[in-house]
C-alpha positions, 0 to 999 in steps of 0.5 A: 503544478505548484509543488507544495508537498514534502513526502516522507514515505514511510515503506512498511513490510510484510512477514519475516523480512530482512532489514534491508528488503524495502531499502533500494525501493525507497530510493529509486522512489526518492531518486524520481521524486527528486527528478520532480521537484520535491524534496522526499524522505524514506522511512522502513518500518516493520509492523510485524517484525523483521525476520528476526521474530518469530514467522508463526507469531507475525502471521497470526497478527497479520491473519487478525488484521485482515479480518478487521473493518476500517472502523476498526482500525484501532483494534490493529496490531500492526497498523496501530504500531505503524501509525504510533511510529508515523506520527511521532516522527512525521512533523510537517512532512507529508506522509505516504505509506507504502506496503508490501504484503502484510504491510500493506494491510498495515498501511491502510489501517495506519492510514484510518487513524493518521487521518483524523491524528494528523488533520491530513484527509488526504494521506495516500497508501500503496498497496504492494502485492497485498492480501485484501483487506477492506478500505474505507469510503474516505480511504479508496480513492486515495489507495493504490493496489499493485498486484504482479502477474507473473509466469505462474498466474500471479501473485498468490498472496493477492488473492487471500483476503476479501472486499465484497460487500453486499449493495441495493440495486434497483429501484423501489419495490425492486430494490434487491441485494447483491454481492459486489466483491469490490465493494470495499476495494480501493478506487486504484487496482493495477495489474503489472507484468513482472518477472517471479512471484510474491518476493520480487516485487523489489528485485532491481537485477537479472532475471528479474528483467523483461523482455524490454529490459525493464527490471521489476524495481523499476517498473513498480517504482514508475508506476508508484511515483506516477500515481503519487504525482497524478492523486497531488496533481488532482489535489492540487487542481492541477 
């Protein structure tokens, strides 16, 4: 594949978190990209806040949000903050917006309005432990969902949150509605086995290691840059 993108990710984090807390993850993501042959750069932004503001305050942003329609991204909180931030630093990079929890809700929201912002259709989004939130049809089949099944059943923030629509089935005078929950989904969900819950996604040390001695951070890194490089692949015609 001819190598023709600089990606700047941009890594947006959800409720009350530290500084730091995404800061290892971007770069084991810039580390495999290098190994690839491109030229990536790292961002963290905080669309709520950090852990600094009030946690009651970022929640209720969040709660808003997720209620919203892509249609009406423009009315987010977060994701207006977070595509403000993107495009005014983005330059002729290529950007990725990568979130975790309510960041990534965040993200997708970013993603509606960088889109039309920047001419760049093809803006991906990585969804990192997530609640649902509804994707347009430009947007799902350039969105990742990673969700983490751990010991206890998963993720409980994944499960907040919604896709369903209703759609026709059948034809002619059969035509009848139906609910489907994943109506607006993103086209990519994953499911990865990893070791704790919500916070952990990033963890890169003991426990936070499987049985084959993989630590979380490295198996939600491989499996971000490996879908990174096979949507540019797929671009590119590769």
């Amino acid at each position: 594949m001819s190598i023709t993108y600089r990606p700047r990710l941009f890594l947006l984090s959800g409720m009350a978190t530290a500084p730091n807390f995404m800061d290892t993850f971007g770069e084991q993501l810039c580390r495999r990209l290098e190994a690839k042959g491109f030229r990536p750069e790292y961002r963290l932004l905080f669309p709520y806040g950090d852990w600094s503001r009030r946690a009651a305050a970022q929640m209720l942003e969040i709660y808003r949000d997720l209620r919203l329609r892509p249609q009406a991204a423009a009315r987010s909180i977060g994701g207006r903050r977070a595509a403000e931030a993107i495009h005014s630093v983005c330059g002729d990079g290529f950007p990725v917006l990568i979130g975790h929890s309510g960041g990534g809700v965040a993200g997708v929201q970013a993603a509606e309005l960088l889109r039309p912002a920047l001419s760049l259709p093809g803006i991906l989004t990585v969804q990192i432990g997530s609640p649902k939130c509804p994707v347009s049809p430009v947007g799902r089949d350039r969105t990742l969902y990673i969700r983490g099944i751990g010991t206890k059943g998963g993720d409980p923030i994944a499960r907040l949150g919604w896709w369903g629509g209703w759609v026709t089935g059948g034809s002619g005078l059969r035509d009848r509605l139906r609910y489907d929950r994943f109506r607006h989904a993103p086209a990519y969900r994953i499911n990865l086995a990893l070791t704790g819950g919500h916070p952990d996604y990033f963890r890169g040390h003991e426990p936070f290691v499987n049985p084959d001695g993989r630590t979380n951070l490295q198996i939600v890194a491989d499996c971000t840059v490996a879908w990174l490089l096979e949507r540019w692949g797929s671009e590119n015609g590769a």
